[in-house]
C-alpha positions as CSV (number, residue, x, y, z in Angstrom):
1,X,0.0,0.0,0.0
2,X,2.9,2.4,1.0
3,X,4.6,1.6,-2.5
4,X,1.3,2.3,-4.3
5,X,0.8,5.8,-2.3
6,X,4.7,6.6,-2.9
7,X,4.7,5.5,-7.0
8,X,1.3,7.8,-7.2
9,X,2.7,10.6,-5.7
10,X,5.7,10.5,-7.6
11,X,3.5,10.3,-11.2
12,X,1.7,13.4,-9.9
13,X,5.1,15.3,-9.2
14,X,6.9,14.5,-12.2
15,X,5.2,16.3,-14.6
16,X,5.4,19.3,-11.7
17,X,9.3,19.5,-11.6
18,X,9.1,19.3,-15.2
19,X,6.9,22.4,-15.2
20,X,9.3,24.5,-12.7
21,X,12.4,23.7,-14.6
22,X,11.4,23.7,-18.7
23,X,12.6,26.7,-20.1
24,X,11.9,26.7,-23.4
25,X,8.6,28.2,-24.7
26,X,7.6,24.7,-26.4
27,X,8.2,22.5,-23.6
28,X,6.8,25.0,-21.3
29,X,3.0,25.1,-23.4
30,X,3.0,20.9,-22.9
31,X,3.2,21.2,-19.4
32,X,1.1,24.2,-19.0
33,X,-2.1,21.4,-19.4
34,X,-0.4,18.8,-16.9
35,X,0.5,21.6,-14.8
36,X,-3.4,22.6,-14.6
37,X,-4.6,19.2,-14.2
38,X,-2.1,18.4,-11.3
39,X,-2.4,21.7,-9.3
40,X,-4.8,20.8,-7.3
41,X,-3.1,17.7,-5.9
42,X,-0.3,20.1,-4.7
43,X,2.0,17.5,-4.5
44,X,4.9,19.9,-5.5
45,X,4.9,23.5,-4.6
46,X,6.9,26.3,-6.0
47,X,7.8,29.0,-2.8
48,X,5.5,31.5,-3.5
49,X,6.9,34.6,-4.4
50,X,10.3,33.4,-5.0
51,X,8.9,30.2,-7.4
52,X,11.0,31.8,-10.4
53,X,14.2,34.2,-9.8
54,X,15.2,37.1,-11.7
55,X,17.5,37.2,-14.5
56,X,19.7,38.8,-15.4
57,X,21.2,38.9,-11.8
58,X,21.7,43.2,-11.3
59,X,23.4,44.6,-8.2
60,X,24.1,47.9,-6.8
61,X,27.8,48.9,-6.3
62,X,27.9,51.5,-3.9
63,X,31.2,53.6,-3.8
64,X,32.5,56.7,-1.9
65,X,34.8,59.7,-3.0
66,X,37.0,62.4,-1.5
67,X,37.8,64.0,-4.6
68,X,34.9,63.0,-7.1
69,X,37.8,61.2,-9.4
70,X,38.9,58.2,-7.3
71,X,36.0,56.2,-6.0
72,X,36.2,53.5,-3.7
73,X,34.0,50.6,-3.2
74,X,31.9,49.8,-0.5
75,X,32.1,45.9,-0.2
76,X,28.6,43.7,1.1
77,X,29.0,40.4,3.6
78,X,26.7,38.8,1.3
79,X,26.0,40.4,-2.4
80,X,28.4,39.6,-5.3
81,X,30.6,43.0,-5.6
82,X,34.4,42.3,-6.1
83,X,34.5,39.6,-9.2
84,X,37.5,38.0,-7.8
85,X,35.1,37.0,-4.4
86,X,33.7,33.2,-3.9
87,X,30.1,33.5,-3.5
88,X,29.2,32.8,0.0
89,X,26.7,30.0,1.3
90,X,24.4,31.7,4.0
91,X,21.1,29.7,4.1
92,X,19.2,29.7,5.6
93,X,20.4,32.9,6.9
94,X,18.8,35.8,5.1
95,X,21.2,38.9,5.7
96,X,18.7,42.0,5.9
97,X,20.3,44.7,4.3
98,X,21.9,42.6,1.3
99,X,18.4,40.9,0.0
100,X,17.1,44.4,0.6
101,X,19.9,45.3,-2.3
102,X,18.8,42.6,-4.4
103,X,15.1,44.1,-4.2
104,X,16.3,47.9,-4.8
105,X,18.4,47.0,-8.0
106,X,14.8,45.8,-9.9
107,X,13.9,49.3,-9.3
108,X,15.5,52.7,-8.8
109,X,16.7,54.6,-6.0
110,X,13.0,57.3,-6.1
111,X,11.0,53.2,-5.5
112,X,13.4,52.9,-2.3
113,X,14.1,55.8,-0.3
114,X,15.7,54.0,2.0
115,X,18.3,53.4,-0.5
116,X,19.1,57.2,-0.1
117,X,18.6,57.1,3.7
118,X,21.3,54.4,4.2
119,X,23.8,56.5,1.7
120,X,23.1,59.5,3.9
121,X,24.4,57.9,6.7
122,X,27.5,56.9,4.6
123,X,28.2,60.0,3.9
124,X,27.6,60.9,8.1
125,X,30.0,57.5,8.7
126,X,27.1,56.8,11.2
127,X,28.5,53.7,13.2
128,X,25.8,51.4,12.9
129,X,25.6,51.8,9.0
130,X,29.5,50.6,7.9
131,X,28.9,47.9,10.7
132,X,26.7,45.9,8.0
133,X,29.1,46.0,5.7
134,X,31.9,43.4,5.0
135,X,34.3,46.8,4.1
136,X,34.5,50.3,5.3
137,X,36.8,51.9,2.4
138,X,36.3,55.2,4.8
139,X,37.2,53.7,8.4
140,X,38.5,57.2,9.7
141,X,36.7,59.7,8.0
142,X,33.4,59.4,5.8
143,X,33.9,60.4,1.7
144,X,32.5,63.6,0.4
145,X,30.6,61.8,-2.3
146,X,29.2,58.4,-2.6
147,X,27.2,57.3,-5.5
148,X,26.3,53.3,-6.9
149,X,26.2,52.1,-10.1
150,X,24.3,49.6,-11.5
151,X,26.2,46.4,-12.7
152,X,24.9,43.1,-14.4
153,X,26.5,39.8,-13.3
154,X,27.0,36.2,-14.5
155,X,29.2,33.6,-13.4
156,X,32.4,33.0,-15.3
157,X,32.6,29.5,-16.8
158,X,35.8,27.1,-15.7
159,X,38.0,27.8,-17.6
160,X,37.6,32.1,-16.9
161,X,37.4,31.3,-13.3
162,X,40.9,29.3,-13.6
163,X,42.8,31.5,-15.5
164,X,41.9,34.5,-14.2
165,X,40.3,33.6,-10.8
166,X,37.3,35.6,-11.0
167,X,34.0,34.4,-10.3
168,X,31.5,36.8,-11.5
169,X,31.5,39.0,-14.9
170,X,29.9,42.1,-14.7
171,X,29.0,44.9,-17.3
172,X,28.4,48.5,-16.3
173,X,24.5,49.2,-16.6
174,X,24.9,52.5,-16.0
175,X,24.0,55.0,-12.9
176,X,21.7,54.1,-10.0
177,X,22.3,57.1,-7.8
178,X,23.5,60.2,-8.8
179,X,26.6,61.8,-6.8
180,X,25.4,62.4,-3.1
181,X,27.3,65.2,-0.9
182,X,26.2,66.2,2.5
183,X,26.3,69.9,1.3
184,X,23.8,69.2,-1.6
185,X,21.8,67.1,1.1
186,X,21.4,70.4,3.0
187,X,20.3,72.4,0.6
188,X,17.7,69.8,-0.5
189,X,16.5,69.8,3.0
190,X,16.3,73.8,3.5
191,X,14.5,73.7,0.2
C-alpha cells in the first residue's frame, strides 16, 4: 500500500518539476495542461513569491569619494561585488540589508528611499551603518561623495574562473544614484 501511495505521488510530481524547470517556450506550453490538471493535488509547490528568480542577476555597487575622481568601493558580507570574491553560502540565513539590495536593483533609487537614507548615513560615517558591511573603504573619516552604479552579473565559466580567478562578470548598466554630498543634502533639506 505504502509503495502504491509513494509511486502515485511520484506520477503526480513528475510532470510538476518538469513544469518548474522547462525553459523553453515549447516545452513549457505541454506542461502548461499537466501543470493545470495536477495543481490541485499540490503535491509539488513552487515557494511562492520566490517560485521563479530574476534574470539577469543586477546589483548595486555603492562607492565613496574624497575627490569625485577616485571612487572607492563599499564591499557587502553577502551580495556579489568584487569579481575576484567566492560566493558565499548563507542559508538559511537571510542577511537583511543585502536581499534588501537585491530588491532595490529591480527598481531605482525614487521606489526605495531607504536606499538614499542608508547612503546619507555613509556619507555621516554613522557607526551602525559601515557595521553591515563586510568593508568600510572610509574607516576614519566618511567620503564627500558616494554614489552606486548599477552592474549586471554572471558567473564565469571554468575555464575564466581558472585562469583569471574571477567568479562573476559584470558589465556596467549605468547610474543608480546620482553623486550624493552632504552639502547638496542640506540644501535639499532647507528647500
Amino acid at each position: 500500500m505504502t509503495l502504491a501511495i509513494a509511486l502515485l505521488v511520484l506520477l503526480l510530481t513528475v510532470p510538476q518539476v518538469f513544469h518548474m524547470f522547462s525553459s523553453g517556450s515549447r516545452s513549457r506550453s505541454g506542461s502548461n495542461a499537466l501543470q493545470e490538471w495536477f495543481a490541485p493535488f499540490r503535491t509539488f509547490n513552487s515557494y511562492g513569491l520566490f517560485a521563479v528568480m530574476t534574470r539577469p542577476r543586477y546589483e548595486i555597487i555603492v562607492q565613496g569619494s574624497n575627490d569625485g575622481q577616485t571612487w572607492l568601493d563599499y564591499e557587502f558580507k553577502y551580495k556579489p561585488g568584487d569579481p575576484q570574491r567566492r560566493p558565499g553560502f548563507v542559508a538559511p540565513h537571510q542577511p537583511r540589508l543585502d536581499w534588501q539590495m537585491w530588491f532595490a536593483a529591480l527598481g531605482d533609487y525614487r521606489s526605495n528611499p531607504w536606499f538614499v537614507q542608508f547612503c546619507g548615513r555613509l556619507l555621516q560615517n554613522s557607526p551602525d551603518v559601515p557595521a553591515l558591511l563586510k568593508t568600510n573603504p572610509f574607516p576614519t573619516a566618511p567620503p564627500r561623495y558616494v554614489r552606486a552604479l548599477l552592474y549586471e552579473y554572471h558567473f564565469t565559466d571554468r575555464a575564466t574562473r581558472r585562469e583569471t580567478g574571477a567568479w562573476w562578470r559584470r558589465e556596467l548598466k549605468g547610474e543608480y544614484l546620482p553623486v550624493l554630498s552632504l552639502r547638496a543634502q542640506r540644501r535639499q533639506d532647507q528647500k
